[in-house]
N, C-alpha and C positions, 0 to 999 in steps of 0.2 A: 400590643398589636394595634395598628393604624391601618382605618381603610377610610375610603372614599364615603361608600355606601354600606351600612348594613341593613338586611330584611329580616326579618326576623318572623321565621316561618316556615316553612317545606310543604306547605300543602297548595293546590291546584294552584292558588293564587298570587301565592308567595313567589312560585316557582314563575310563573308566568313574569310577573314584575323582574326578578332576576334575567331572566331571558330577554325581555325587552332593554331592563338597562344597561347592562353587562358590556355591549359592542361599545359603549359611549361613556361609560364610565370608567374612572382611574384603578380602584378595585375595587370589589363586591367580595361579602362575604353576605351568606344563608346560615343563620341558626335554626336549627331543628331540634326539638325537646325528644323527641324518638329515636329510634336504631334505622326507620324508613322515613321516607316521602310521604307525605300521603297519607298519615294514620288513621284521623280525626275524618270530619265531615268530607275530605274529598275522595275517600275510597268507601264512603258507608251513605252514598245517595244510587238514584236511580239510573245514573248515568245519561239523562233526558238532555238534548238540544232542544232546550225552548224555545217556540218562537218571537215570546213576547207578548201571549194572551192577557195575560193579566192584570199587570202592573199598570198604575195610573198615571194619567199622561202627565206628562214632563218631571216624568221620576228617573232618577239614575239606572233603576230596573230595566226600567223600559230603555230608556236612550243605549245605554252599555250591553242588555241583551240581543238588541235589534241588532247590532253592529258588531257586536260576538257572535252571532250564528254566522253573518255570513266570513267575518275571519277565517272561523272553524274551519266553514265546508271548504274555504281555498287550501287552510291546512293540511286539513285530510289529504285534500287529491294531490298536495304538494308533497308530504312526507310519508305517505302510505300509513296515514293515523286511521284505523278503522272507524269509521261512521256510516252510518248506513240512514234514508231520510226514510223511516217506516209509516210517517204521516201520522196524525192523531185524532182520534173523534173525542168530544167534548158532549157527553150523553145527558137526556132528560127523558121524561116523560112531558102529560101536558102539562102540569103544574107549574114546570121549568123554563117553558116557551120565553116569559117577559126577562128572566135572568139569564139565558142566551142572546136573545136582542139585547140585550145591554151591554153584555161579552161580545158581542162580535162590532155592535156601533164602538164602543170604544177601543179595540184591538183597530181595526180599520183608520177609527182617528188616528189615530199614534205610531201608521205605517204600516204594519204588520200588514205582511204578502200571502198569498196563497191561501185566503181564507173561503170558506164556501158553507151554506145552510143546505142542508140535506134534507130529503124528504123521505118520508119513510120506506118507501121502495128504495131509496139508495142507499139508504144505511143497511137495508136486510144483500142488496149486494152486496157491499164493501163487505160488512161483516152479518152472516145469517145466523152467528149464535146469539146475535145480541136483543134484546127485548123490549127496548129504548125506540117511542116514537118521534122523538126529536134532537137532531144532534147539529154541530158545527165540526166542519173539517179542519183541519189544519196543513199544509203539503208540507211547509218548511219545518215541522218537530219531526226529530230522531231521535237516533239515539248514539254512542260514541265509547270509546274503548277511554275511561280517564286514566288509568293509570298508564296506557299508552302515549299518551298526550302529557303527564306529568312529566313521563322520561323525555320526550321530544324537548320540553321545555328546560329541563335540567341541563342536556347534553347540548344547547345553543349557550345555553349561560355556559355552561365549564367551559366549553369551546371558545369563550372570547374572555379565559380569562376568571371566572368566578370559583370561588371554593365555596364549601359545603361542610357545614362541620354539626354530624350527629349526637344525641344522646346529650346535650347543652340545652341548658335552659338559663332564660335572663332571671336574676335575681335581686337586680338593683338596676336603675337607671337615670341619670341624671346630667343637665345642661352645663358645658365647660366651654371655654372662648374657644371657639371656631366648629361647637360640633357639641358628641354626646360623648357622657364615656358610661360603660354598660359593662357590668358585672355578671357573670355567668357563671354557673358551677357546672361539671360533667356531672356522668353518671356515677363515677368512680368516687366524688365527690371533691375534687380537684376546684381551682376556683382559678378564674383569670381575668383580666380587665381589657377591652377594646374599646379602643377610642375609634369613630365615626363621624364625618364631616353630616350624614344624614341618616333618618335610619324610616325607615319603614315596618309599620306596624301591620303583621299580616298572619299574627297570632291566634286569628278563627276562634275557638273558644275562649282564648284567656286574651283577647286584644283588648278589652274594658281593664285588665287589670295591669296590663301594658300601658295603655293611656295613664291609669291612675299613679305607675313608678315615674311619668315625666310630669307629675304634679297636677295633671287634671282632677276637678272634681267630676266624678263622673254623672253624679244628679242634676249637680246642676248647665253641665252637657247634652244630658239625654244621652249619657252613654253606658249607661248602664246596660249589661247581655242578659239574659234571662233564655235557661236552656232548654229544650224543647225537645224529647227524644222521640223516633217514629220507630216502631216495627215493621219487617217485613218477613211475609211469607212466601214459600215456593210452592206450587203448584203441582199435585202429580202427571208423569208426562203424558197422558190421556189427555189432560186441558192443553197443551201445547197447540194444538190444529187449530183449536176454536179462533184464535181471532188474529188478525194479521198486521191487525195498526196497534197504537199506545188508544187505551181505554182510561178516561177521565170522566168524574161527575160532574157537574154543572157544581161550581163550588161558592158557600155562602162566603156571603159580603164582607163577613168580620172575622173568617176562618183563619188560622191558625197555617192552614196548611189547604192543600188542592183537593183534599179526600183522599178514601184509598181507593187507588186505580190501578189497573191492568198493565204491567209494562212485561216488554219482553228485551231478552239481551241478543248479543249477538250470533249466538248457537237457538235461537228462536223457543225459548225457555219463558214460560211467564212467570212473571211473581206479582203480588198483591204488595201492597203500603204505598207511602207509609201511614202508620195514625199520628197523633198527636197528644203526648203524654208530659204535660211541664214538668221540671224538674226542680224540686226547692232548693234555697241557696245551698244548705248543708249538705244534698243528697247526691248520694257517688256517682257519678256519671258512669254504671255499668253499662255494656252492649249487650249483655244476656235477654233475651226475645222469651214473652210472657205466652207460652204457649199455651193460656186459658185462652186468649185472646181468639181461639183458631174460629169459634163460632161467629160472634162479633165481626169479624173478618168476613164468613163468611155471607153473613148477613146483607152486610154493606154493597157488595159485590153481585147480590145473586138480585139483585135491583132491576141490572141493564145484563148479567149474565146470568140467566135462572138457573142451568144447568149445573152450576160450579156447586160442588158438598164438599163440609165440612172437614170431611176424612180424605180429602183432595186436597189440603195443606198440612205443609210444614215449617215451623221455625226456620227461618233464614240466615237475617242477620238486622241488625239495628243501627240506627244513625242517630247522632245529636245533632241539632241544628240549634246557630247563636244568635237568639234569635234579641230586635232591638225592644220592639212587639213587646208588650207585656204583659200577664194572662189576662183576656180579658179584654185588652186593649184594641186600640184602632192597631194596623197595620204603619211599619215603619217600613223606611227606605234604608238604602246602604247609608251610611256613611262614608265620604271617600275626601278625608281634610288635611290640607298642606297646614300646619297650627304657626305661622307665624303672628296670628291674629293674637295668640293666646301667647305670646311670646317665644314658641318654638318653632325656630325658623328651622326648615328640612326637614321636620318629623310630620311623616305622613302618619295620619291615623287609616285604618280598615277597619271597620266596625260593623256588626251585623251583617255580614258578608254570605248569607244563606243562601239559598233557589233566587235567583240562577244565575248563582255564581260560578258556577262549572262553565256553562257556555256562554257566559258573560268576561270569562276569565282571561282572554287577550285584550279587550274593550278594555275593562280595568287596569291592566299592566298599561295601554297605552295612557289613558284618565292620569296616572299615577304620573309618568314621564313629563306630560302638560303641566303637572301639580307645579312640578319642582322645576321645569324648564322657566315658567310664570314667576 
């Protein structure tokens, strides 16, 4: 089989790249290792529209979030993708004061809109279960239906053209004159060959092992993944009322992740996570949720929410994140690399593609299109 373009991948991001290229490309084909879309990290996050608090300036984070939220919001109101903007508080006490000022001068630097420092009569407005004398607002975080917006993305790619082929996984891959040619096995255990004039690497947890079948070293890249799993809990519906925006700690400098914080979905449902639990190379990537954890949890929580008890959660569900980060380490950025430099012309790499890559995830499909138009 012969195509133009393959991606290789079905989740948030993959899907989006297909969507984008698909109208302009000769043909696309989407490998998927699953029976769905979506399996992996992009149906096992908070479903958060970031605004772009974060990320350090002139990062890909920053640049592709800032410019993915507001895609999003035109998305939504264009295709009836539910999103709703429930606005977010970023909570402290006084300790936290100097790591707020620092969050918010830097979010400011680097664009981010609708920001605002609250005083503690307005945080006990917004929200009066909260505990927290110091906090930052956010108006542009939401929150978004993703596996709504996965199918939006899937049914513009089929629409112009692309197929989709489940339960495939690559098993080999390697550079041939004009392209790649990529070995795949089904699930049945069937094996078949596709040649590809370019392919895209958009494999979420296994894109490091994806890089390493087109002959990169991955150390000496810095592309090594390193897996990072979070729990979440559900809330009994008695905590539902208490708060009406997304609930965030002030989160440290070298974290791993945002803390566990308050999020709620679109039936106005709270749940708690995620944490952050590394994953050793050898260790099975379950999504089984450590239900000791419930106290822990509720500890973390009852900081800026005193009222929330223990016996008010439950097991939810679990997410991996791929992450570049390595325990312990500074904070990495995406990777997002056209490898002609490395001798592979048209193989895009996606690498470490975690938060927030969900509402990052048109910003990147466009990023991606630039890659290979350049």
């Amino acid at each position: 089989m012969d195509f133009d373009t393959l991606v290789i991948g079905a989740g948030v991001v993959g899907l989006a790249i297909a969507a984008e290229l698909a109208p302009s490309t000769g043909s696309l084909l989407v490998l998927e290792q699953h029976s769905r879309f979506g399996q992996e990290t992009s149906s096992h996050n908070s479903e958060v529209l970031h605004a772009g608090l974060y990320y350090p300036t002139g990062s890909l984070k920053t640049r592709l979030c800032l410019s993915g939220n507001q895609m999003l919001q035109a998305l939504a109101r264009d295709h009836d993708i539910p999103l709703k903007l429930t606005g977010k508080l970023v909570v402290g006490d006084a300790g936290d004061e100097a790591a707020l000022e620092t969050l918010m001068a830097r979010a400011l630097a680097n664009g981010v809109e609708g920001l605002k420092r609250l005083s503690v009569r307005e945080i006990r407005a917004l929200e009066p279960a909260l505990s927290s004398t110091c906090a930052l607002f956010s108006a542009n975080t939401g929150i978004l239906d993703s596996h709504a917006l996965m199918r939006w993305y899937l049914c513009r790619a089929t629409e112009h053209g692309a197929d989709l082929v489940y339960d495939t996984r690559v098993i080999g891959l390697e550079p041939i004159d004009g392209g790649y040619r990529i070995d795949a096995e089904a699930r049945s255990g069937e094996r078949c060959t596709i040649d590809a004039r370019r392919v895209i690497n958009a494999a979420g947890l296994n894109a490091d092992l994806i890089a390493a079948m087109a002959g990169i070293d991955l150390e000496r890249a810095g592309y090594r993944l390193h897996r990072c799993k979070g729990d979440y809990f559900s809330t009994h519906p008695r905590c539902w009322p208490w708060v009406s925006h997304l609930i965030y700690p002030v989160p440290g400098a070298h974290a791993a992740g945002l803390g566990i914080h308050v999020t709620l979905d679109l039936d106005g449902r709270l749940r708690l996570g995620p944490d952050t639990t590394w994953l050793t190379p050898d260790e099975a990537s379950s999504y089984a949720v450590n239900a000791d954890k419930r106290g822990m949890f509720a500890a973390a929580v009852q900081r800026y929410l005193p009222a929330l008890q223990p016996s008010d959660l439950e097991p939810e569900f679990a997410g991996i994140r791929p992450k570049l980060q390595s325990p312990g380490g500074p904070v990495r950025d995406f990777v997002i690399a056209e490898e002609s430099a490395r001798g592979l012309p048209g193989f895009v790499n996606l690498i470490g593609i975690e938060s927030p890559g969900l509402p990052a995830s048109p910003a990147i499909a466009r990023e991606v299109r630039r890659l290979l138009e350049a």
